[in-house]
C-alpha positions in Angstrom: -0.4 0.4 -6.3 0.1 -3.5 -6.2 -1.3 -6.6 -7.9 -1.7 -9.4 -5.4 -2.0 -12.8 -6.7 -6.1 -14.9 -5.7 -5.4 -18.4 -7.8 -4.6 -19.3 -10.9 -4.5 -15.7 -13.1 -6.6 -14.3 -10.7 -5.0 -11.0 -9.0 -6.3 -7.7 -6.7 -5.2 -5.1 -8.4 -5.0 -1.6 -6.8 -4.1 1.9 -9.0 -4.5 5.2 -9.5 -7.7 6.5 -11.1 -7.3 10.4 -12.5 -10.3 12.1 -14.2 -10.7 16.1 -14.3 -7.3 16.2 -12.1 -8.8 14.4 -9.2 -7.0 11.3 -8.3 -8.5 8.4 -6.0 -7.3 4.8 -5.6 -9.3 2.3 -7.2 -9.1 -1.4 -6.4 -10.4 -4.3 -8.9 -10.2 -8.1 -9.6 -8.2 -8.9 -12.8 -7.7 -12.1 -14.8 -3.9 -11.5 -15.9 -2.4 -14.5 -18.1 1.3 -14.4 -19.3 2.5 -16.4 -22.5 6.1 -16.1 -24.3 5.1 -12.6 -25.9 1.9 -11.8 -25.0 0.6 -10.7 -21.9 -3.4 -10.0 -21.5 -5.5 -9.2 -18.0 -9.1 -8.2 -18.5 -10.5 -7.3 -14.9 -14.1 -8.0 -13.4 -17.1 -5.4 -13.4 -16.6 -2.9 -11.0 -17.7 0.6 -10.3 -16.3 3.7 -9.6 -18.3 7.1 -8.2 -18.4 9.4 -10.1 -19.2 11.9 -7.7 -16.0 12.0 -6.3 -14.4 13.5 -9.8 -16.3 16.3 -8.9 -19.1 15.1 -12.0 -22.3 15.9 -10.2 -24.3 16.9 -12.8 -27.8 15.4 -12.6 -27.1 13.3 -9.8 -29.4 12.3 -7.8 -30.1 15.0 -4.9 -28.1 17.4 -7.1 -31.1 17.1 -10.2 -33.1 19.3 -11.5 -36.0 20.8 -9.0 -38.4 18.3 -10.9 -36.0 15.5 -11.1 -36.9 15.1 -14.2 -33.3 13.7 -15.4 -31.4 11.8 -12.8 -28.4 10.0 -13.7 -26.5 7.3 -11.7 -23.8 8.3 -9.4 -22.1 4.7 -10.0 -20.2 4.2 -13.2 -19.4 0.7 -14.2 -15.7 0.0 -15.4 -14.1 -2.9 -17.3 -10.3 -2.9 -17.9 -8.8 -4.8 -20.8 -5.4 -4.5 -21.6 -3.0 -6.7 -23.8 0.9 -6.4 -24.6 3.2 -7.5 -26.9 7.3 -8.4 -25.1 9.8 -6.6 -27.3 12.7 -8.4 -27.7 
């Protein structure tokens, strides 16, 4: 896990992801801004597979025999977070 500063409030940020017990690392492109008592980082779009939570269900190649449903593999993440400093 680290957050490696781009530019001005711009940061990689790499973490842990854990859904159904399956953990994988994740990396992402935050805007993370700092103020007296607030802190706020809101990251860019990105996507995570979902097929590698072990969610399979409809996915394409794993669909029904007629294909009839078909559901992205790709899930598309945004992470906002804000904090407030305790004294």
């Amino acid at each position: 896990d680290y957050v490696e500063p781009l530019g001005k409030n711009r940061y990689a940020v790499s973490g842990d992801l854990s859904i159904k017990d399956i953990v994988n690392c994740i990396h992402f492109k935050s805007k993370i801004r700092f103020d007296k008592k607030i802190f706020s980082a809101i990251s860019d779009t990105f996507d995570v597979d979902r097929t590698q939570y072990g969610i399979t269900l409809y996915s394409p190649g794993e669909a029904a025999d007629d294909n009839s449903v078909v559901v992205s593999n790709e899930i598309h993440f945004v992470v906002h977070i804000t904090g407030k400093r305790i004294p």
